[in-house]
ZAMARDO-681783 format. One record per residue: residue in one letter; x, y, z of N, C-alpha, C in turn. Coordinates in pm, 1 decimal, padded with zeros to 6 digits, always signed. Each point is the difference from the previous one (the first is absolute). Example, Ala and Ser with C-alpha at 12.3 -4.5 7.8 and 13.67 -1.06 7.14 Angstrom:
REM residues 2
 r     n.c1     n.c2     n.c3    ca.c1    ca.c2    ca.c3     c.c1     c.c2     c.c3
 A +01319.0 -00569.0 +00780.0 -00089.0 +00119.0 +00000.0 +00090.0 +00120.0 +00000.0
 S -00035.0 +00105.0 -00072.0 +00082.0 +00119.0 +00006.0 -00077.0 +00109.0 +00073.0
This chain:
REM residues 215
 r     n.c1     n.c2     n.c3    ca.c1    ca.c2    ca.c3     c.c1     c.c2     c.c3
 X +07867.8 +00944.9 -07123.9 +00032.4 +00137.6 -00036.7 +00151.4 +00018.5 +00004.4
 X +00066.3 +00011.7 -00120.7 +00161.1 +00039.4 -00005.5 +00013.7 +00094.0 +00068.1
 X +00153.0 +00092.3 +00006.9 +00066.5 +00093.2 +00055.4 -00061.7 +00133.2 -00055.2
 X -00014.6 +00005.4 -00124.7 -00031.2 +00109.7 -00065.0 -00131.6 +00038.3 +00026.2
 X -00118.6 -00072.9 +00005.5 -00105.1 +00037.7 -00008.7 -00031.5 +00017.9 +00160.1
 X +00069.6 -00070.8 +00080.5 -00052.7 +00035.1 +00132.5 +00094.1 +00169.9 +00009.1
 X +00098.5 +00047.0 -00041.7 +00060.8 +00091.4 +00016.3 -00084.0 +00141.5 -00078.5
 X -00083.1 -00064.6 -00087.7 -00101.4 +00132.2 -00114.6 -00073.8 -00011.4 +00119.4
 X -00111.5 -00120.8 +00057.9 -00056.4 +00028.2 +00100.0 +00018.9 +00101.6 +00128.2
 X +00086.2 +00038.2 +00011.6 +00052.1 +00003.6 +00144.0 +00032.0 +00180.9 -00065.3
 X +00030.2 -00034.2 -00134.4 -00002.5 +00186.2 -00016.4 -00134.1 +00011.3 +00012.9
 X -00040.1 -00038.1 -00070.4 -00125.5 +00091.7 -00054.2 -00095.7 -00003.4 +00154.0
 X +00017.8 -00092.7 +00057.8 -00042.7 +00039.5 +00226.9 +00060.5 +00187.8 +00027.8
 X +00141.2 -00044.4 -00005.2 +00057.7 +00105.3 +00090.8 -00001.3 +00142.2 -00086.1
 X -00073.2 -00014.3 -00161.6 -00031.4 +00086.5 -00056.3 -00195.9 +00088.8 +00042.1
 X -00049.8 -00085.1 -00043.3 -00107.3 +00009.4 +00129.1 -00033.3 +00044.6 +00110.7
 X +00080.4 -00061.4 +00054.2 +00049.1 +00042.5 +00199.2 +00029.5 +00160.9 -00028.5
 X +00085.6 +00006.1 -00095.2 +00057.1 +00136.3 +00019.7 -00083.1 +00125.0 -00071.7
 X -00050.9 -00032.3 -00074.4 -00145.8 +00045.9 -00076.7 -00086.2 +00040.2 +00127.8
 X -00034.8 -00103.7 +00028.6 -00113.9 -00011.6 +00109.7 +00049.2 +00164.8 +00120.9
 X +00090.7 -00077.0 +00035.8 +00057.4 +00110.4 +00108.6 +00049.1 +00123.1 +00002.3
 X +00074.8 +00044.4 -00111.2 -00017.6 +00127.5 -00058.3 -00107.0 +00083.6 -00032.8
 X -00103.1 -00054.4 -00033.3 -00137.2 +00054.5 -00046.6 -00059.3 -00004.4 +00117.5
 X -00041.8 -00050.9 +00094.3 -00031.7 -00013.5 +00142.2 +00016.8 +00125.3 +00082.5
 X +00170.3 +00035.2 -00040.1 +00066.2 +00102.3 +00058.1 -00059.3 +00129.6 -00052.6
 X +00022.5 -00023.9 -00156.6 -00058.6 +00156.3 -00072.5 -00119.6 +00032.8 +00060.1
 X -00118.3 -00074.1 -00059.7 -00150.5 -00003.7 +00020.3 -00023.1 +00028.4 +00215.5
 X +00086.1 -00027.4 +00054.8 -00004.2 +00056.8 +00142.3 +00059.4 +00112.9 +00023.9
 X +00056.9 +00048.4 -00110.0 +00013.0 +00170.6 -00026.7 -00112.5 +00069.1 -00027.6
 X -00021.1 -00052.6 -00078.2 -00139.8 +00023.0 -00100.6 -00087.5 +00068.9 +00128.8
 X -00035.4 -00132.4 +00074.5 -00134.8 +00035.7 +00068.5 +00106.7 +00044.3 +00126.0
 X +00067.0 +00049.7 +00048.3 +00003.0 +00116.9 +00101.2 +00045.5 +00073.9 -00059.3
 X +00026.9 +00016.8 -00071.1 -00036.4 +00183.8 -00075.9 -00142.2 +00062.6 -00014.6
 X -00070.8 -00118.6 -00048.8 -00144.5 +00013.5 -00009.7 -00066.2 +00024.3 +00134.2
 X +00059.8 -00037.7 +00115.0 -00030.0 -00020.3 +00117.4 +00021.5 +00157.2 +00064.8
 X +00114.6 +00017.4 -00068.2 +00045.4 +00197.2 +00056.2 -00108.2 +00104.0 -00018.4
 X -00024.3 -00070.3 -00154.2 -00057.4 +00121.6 -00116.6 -00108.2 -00001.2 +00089.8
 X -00077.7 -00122.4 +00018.2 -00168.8 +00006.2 +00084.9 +00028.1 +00026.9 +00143.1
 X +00121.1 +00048.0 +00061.1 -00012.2 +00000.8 +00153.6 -00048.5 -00052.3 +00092.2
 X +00060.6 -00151.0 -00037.8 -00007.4 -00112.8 +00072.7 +00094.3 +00049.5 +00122.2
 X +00008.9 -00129.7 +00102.1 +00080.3 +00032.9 +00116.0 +00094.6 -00091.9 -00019.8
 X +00120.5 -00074.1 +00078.3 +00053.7 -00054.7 -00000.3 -00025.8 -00182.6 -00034.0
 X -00064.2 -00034.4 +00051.5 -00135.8 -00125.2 +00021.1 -00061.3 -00019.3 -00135.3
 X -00042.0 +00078.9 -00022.1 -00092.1 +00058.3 -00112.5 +00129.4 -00011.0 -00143.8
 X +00115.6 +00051.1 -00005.4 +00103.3 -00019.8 -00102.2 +00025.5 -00131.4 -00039.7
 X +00071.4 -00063.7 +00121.9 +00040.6 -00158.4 +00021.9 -00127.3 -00058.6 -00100.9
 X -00103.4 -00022.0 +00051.0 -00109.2 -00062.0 -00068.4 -00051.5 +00034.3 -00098.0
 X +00053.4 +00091.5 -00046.9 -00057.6 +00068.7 -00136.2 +00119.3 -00068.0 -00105.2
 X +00112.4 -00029.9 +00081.8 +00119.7 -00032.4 -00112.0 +00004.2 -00173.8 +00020.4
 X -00071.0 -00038.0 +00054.7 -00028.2 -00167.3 +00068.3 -00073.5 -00031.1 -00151.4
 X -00143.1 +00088.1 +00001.0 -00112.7 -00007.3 -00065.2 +00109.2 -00009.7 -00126.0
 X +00013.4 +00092.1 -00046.6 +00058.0 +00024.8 -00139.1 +00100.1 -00071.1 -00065.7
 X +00067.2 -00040.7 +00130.7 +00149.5 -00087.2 -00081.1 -00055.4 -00158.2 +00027.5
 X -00117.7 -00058.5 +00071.1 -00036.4 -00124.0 -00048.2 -00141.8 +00005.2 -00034.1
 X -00053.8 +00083.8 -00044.5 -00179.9 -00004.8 -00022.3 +00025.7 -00097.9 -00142.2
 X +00082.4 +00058.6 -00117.6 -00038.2 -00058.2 -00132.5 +00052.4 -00164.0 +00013.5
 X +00160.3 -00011.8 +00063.4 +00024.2 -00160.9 +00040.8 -00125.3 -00116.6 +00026.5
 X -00011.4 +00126.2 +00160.2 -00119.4 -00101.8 +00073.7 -00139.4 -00061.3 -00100.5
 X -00051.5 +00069.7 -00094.4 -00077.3 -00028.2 -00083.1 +00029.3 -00096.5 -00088.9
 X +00104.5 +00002.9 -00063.6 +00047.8 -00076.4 -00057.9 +00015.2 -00138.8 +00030.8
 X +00057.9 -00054.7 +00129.9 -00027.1 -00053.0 +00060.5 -00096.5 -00064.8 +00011.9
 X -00089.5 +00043.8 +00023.1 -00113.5 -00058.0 +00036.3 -00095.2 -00039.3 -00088.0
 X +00034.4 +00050.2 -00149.6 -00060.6 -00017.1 -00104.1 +00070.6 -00138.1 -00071.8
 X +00105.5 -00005.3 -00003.3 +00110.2 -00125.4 +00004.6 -00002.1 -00102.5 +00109.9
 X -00057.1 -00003.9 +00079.4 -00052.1 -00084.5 +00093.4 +00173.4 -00029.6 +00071.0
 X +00081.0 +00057.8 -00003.9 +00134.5 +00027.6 +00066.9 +00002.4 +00012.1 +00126.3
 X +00042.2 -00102.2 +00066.1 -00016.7 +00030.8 +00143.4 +00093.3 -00077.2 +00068.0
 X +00057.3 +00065.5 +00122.7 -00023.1 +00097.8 +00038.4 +00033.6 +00119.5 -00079.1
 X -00076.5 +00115.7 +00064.8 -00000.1 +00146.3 -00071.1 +00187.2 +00009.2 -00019.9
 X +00041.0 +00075.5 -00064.3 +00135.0 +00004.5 +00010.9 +00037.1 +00075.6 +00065.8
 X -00054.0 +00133.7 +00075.8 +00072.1 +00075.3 +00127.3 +00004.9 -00086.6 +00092.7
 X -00144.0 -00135.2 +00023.8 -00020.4 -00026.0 +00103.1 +00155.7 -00150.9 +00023.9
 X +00001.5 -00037.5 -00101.8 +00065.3 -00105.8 -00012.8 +00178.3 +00040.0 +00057.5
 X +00045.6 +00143.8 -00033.7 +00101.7 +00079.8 -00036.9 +00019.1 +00124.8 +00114.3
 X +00023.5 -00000.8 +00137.6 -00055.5 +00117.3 +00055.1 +00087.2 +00100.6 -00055.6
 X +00148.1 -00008.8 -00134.8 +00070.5 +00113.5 -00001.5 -00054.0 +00119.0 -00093.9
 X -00097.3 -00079.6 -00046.0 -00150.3 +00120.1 -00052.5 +00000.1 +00127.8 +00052.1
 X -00067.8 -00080.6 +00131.7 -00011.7 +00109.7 +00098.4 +00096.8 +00082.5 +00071.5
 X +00111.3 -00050.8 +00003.9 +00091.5 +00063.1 +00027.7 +00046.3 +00084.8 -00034.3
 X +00022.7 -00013.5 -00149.1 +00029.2 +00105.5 -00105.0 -00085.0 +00133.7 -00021.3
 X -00136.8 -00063.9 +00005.0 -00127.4 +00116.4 +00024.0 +00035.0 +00067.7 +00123.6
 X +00022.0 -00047.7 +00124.4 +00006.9 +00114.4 +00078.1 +00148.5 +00082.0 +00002.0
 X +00067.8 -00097.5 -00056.6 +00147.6 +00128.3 +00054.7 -00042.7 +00123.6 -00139.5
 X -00048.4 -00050.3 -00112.6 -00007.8 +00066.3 -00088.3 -00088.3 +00125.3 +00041.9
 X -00108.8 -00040.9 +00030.7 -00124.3 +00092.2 +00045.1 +00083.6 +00146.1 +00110.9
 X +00082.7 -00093.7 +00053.1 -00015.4 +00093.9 +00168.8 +00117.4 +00107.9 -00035.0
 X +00155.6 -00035.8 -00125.9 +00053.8 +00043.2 -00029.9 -00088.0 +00101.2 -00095.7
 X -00058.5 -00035.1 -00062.0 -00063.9 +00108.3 -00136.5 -00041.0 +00099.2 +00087.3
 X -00085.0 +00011.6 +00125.2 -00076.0 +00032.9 +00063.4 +00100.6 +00108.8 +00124.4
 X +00125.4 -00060.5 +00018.4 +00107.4 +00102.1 +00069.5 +00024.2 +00067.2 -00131.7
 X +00025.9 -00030.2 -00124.0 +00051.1 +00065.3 -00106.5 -00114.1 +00126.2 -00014.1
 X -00115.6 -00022.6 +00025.0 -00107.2 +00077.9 -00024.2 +00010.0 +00127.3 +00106.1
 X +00069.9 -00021.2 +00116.2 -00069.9 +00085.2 +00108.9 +00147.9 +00119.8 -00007.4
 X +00071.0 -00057.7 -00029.9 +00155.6 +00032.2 -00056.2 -00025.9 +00124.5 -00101.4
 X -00019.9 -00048.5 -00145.8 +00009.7 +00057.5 -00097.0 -00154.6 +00036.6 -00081.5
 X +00020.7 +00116.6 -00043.8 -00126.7 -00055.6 -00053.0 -00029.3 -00063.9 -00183.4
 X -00101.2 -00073.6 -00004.4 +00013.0 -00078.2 -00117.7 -00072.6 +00050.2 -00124.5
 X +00052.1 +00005.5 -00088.9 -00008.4 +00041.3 -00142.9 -00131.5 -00068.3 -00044.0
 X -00076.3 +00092.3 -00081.1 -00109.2 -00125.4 -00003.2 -00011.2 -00082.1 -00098.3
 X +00092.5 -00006.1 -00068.3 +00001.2 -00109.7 -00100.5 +00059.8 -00133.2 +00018.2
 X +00062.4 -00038.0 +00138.8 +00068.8 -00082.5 +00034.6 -00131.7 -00104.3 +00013.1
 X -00073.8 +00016.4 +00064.3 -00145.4 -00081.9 +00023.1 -00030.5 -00036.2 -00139.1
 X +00027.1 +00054.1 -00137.7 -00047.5 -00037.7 -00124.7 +00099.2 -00142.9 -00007.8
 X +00133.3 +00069.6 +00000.4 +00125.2 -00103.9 -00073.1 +00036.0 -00123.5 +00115.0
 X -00117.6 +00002.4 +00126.0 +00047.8 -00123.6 +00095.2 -00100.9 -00056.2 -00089.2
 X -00067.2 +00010.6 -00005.6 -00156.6 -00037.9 -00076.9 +00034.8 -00091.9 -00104.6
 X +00021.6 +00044.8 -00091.6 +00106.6 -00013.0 -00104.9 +00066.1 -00117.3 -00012.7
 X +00076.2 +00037.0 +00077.1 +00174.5 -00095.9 +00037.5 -00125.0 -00180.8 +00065.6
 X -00067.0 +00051.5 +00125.6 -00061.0 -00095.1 +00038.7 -00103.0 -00080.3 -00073.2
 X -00086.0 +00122.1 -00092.2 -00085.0 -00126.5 -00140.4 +00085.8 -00081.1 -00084.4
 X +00106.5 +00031.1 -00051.8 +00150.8 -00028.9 -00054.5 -00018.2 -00161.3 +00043.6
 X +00048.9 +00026.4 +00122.1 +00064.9 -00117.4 +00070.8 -00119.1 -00095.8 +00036.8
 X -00090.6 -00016.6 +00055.4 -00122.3 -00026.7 +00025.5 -00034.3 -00104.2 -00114.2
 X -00008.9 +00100.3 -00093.6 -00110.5 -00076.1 -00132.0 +00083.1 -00122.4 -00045.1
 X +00163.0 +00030.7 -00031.0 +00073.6 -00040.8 -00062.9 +00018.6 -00188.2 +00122.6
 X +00008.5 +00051.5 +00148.9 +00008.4 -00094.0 +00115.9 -00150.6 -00080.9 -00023.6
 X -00108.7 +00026.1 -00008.4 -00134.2 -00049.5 -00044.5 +00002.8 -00087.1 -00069.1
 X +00066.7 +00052.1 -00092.1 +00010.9 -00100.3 -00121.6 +00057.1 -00123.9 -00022.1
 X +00086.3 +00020.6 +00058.6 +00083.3 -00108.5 +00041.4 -00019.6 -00104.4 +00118.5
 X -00064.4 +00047.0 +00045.7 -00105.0 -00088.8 +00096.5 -00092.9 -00095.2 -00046.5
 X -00087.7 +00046.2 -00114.9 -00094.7 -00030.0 -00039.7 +00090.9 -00093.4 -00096.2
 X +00078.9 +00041.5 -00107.8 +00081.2 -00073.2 -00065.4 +00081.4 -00137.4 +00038.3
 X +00024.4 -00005.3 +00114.0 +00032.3 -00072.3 +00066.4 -00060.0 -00123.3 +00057.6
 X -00154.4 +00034.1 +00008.9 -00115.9 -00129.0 +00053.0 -00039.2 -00032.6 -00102.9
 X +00073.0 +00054.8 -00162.5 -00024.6 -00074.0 -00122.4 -00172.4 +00018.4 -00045.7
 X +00006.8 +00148.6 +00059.8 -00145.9 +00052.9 -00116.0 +00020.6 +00048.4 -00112.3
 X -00103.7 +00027.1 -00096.9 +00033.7 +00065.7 -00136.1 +00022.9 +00133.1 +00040.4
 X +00076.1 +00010.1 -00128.5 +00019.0 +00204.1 -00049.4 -00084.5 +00087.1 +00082.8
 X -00144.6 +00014.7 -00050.6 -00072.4 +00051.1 +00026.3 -00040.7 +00008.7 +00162.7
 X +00035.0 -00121.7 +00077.7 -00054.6 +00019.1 +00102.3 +00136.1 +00042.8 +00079.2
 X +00067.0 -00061.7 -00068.4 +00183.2 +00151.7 +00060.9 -00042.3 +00108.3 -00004.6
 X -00010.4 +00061.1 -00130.4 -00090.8 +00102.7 +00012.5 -00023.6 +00047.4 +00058.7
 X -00129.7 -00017.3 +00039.6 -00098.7 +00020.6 +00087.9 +00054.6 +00031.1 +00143.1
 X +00076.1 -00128.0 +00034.2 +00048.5 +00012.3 +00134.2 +00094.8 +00071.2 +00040.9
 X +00123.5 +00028.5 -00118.0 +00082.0 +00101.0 +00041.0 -00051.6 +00137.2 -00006.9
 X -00118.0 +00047.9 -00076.7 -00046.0 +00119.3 -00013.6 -00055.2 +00042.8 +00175.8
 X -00065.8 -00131.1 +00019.5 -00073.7 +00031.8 +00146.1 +00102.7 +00035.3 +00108.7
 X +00094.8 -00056.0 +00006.5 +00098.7 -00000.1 +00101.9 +00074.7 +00134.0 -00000.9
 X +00020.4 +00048.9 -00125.6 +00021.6 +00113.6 -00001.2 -00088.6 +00119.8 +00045.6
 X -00119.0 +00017.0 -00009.3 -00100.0 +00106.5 -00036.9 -00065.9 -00025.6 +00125.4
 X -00034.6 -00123.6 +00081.2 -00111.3 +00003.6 +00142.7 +00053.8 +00098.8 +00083.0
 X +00119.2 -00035.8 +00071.1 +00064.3 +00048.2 +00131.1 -00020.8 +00158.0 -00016.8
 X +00054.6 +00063.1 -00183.7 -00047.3 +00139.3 +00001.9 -00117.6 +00025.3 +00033.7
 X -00119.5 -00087.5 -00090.7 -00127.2 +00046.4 +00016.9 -00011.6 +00018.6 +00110.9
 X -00018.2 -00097.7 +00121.9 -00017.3 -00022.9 +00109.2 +00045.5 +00157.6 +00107.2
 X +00160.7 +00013.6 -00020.8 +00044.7 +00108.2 +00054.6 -00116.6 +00107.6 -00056.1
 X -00001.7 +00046.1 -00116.4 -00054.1 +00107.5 -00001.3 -00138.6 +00054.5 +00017.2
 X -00071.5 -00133.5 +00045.8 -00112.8 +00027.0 +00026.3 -00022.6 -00000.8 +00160.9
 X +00106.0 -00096.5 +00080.7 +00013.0 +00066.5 +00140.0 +00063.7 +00087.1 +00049.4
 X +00082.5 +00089.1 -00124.2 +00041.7 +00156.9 +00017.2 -00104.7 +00068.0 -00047.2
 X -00120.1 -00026.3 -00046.2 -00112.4 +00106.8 -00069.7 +00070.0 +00062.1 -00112.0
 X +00026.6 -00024.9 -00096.0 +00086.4 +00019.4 -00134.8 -00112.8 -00121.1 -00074.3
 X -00011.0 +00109.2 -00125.3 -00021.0 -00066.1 -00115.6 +00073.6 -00120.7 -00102.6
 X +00002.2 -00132.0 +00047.6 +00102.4 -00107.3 -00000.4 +00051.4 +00038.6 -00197.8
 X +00136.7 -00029.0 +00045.5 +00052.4 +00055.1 -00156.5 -00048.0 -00070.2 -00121.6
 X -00038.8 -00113.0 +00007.7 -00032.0 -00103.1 -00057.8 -00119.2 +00082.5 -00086.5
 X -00072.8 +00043.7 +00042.4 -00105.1 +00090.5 -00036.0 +00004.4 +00096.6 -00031.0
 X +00109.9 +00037.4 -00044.1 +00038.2 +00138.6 -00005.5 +00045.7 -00006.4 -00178.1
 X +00025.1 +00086.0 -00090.6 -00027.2 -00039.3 -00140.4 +00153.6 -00020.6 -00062.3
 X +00114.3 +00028.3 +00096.0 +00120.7 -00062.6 -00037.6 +00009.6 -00126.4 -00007.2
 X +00101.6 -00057.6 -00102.7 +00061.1 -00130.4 +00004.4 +00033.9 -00027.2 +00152.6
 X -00087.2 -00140.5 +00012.1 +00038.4 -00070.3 +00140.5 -00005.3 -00143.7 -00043.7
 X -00060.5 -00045.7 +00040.0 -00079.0 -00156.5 -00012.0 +00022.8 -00029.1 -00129.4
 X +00040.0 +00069.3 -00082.7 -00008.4 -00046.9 -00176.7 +00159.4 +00051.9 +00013.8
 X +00063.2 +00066.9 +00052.0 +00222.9 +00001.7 +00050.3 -00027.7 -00148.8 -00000.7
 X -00007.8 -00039.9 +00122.9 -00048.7 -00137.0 +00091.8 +00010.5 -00124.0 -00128.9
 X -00085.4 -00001.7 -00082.6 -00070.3 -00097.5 -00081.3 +00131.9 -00008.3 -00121.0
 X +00016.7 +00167.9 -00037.8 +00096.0 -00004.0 -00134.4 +00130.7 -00058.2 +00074.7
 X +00036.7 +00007.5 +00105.1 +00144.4 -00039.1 +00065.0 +00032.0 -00154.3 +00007.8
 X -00173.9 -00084.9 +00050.3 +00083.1 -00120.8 +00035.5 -00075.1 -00105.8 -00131.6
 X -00069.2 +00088.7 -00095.8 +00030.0 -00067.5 -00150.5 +00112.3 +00011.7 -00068.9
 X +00064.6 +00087.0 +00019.4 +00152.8 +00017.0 -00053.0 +00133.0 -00089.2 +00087.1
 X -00059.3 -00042.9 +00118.9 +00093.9 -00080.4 +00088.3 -00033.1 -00141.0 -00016.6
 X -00097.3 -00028.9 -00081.4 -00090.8 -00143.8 -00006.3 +00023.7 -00010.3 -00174.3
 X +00023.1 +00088.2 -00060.3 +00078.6 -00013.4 -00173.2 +00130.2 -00010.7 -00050.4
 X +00053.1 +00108.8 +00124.6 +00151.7 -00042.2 -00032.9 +00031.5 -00188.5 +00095.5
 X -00045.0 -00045.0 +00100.4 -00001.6 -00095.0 +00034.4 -00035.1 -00132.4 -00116.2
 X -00101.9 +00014.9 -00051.2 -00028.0 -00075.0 -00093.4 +00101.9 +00019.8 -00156.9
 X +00097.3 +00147.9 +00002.2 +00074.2 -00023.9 -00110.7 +00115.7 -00068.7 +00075.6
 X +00013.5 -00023.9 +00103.6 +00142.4 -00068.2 +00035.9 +00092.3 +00087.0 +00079.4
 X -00038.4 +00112.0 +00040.4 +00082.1 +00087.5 +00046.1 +00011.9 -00018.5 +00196.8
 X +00102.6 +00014.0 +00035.9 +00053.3 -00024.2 +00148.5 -00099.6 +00066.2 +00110.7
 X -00041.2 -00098.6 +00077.6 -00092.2 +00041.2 +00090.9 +00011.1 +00156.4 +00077.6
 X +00132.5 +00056.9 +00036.5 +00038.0 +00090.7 +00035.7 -00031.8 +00107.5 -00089.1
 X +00050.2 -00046.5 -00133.8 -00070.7 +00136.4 -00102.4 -00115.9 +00027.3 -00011.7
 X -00070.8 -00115.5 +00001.5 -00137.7 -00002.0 -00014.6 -00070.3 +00102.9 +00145.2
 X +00019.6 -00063.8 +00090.2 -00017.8 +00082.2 +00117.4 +00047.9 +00154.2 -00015.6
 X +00101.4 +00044.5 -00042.6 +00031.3 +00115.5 +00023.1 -00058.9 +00080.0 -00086.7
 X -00005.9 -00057.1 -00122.2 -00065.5 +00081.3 -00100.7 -00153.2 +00005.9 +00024.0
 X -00104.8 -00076.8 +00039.9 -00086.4 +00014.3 +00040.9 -00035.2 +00106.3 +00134.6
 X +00089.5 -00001.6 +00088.8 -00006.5 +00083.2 +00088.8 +00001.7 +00111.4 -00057.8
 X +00109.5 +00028.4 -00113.8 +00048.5 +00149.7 -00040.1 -00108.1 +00092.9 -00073.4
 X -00057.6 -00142.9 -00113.1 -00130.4 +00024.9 -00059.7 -00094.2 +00073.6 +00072.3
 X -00062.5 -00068.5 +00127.2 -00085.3 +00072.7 +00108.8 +00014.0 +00142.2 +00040.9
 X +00137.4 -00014.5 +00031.8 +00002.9 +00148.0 +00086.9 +00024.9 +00121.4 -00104.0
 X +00085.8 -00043.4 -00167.4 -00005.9 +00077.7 -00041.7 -00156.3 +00057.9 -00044.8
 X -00084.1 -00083.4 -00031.3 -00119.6 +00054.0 -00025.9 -00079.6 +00050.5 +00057.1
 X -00019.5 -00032.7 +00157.7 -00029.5 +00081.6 +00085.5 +00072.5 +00115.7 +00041.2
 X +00132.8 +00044.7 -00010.2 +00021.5 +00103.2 +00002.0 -00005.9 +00117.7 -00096.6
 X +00001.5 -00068.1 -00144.7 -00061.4 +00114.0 -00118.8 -00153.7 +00046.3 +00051.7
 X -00041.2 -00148.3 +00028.4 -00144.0 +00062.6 +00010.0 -00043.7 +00094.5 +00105.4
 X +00085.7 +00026.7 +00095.1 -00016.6 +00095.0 +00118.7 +00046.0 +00135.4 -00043.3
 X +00099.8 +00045.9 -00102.7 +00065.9 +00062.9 -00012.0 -00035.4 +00076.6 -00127.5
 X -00052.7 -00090.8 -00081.5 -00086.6 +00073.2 -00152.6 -00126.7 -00065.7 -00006.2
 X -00086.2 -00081.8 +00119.5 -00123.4 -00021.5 -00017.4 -00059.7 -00080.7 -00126.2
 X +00117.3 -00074.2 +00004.4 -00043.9 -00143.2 -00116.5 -00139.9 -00081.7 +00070.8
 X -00102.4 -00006.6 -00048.6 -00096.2 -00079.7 -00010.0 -00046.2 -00074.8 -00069.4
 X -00106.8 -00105.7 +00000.4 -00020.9 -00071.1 -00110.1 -00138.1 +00070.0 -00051.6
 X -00053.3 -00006.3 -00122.3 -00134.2 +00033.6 -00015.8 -00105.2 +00050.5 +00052.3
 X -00030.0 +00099.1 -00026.6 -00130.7 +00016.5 +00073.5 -00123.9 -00056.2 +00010.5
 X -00086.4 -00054.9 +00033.6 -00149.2 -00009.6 -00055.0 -00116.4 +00105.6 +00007.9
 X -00051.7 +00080.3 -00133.9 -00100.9 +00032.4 -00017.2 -00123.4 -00027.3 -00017.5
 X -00114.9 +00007.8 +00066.5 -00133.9 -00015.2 -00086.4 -00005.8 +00098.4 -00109.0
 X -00112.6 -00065.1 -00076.8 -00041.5 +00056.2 -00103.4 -00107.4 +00134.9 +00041.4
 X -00034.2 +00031.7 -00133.4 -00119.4 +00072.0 +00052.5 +00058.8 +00189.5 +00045.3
């Protein structure tokens, strides 16, 4: 392996890494906000933003036969989850929070997630499709997960663009890749893809199709 290619290697790691950990951070916003909204306790926050910022990873994981888990391998996972959690959580008792901030951590964290997924999966040299697949999951579990141990109707299910943000973002990060374009663009624009569509769709209720019966 020459200079150059071990040096693309070594980005596209600490691009990852930083993917990974940023989204970690958001998505542990995510779920202690979610943690406020349901009047959780302190205990109850922490683990709600644990759940959320590695539920979709950990799956992933394990579906990739990746092991060790990567919080477990990495304790600055966890690290990040709790200063994040316990700060959001003084920020909470402080001020009070707007409620749309819980949408755009959401957001910011499917963003990062799907786009980090993908690249995971891309990486153990699966096809398209099962990138796909895997960055969609990584994005979308940790929410599901949160919002069903906040008693919330998980958004995913809900008739806005989510999971199909998710899907349109890291086909557009997996096309411009295949036209030749710089891993960084590719990444960013895929991220941007995500969140912009999830945020129209929160904001003017972009959905996809309905299904009717007949009759």
């Amino acid at each position: 392996m020459n200079q150059t290619t071990r040096g693309s290697a070594s980005t596209r790691l600490s691009l990852l890494y930083l993917l990974d950990l940023v989204g970690v951070a958001v998505f542990a916003i995510s779920g202690a906000l979610a943690a406020a909204h349901a009047g959780m306790d302190l205990l109850g926050g922490v683990a709600l933003a644990a759940l959320t910022a590695i539920g979709g990873g950990t799956l992933r994981d394990l579906l990739l036969n990746r092991h060790p888990i990567f919080w477990i391998s990495d304790s600055r996972y966890l690290c990040v989850i709790l200063l994040t959690a316990l700060l959001t959580m003084l920020w909470i008792i402080r001020e009070p929070v707007p409620g749309h901030v819980l949408l755009i951590a959401d957001a910011l964290g499917l963003a990062l997630f799907a786009i980090s997924g993908a690249q995971v999966a891309e990486s153990s040299g699966h096809s398209p499709l099962i990138v796909v697949l895997m960055g969609t999951m990584t994005g979308t579990a940790g929410g599901m997960l949160r919002d069903v141990m906040s008693a919330r109707v998980p958004l995913i299910f809900q008739k806005d663009l989510y999971a199909s943000a998710a899907i349109a973002g890291i086909v557009v990060y997996l096309v411009l890749q295949r036209l030749g374009a710089e891993r960084a663009v590719a990444i960013g624009t895929g991220v941007l893809t995500i969140l912009a569509l999830r945020l129209a769709a929160v904001a003017w209720g972009w959905h996809l199709p309905l299904l009717h019966l007949g009759g």
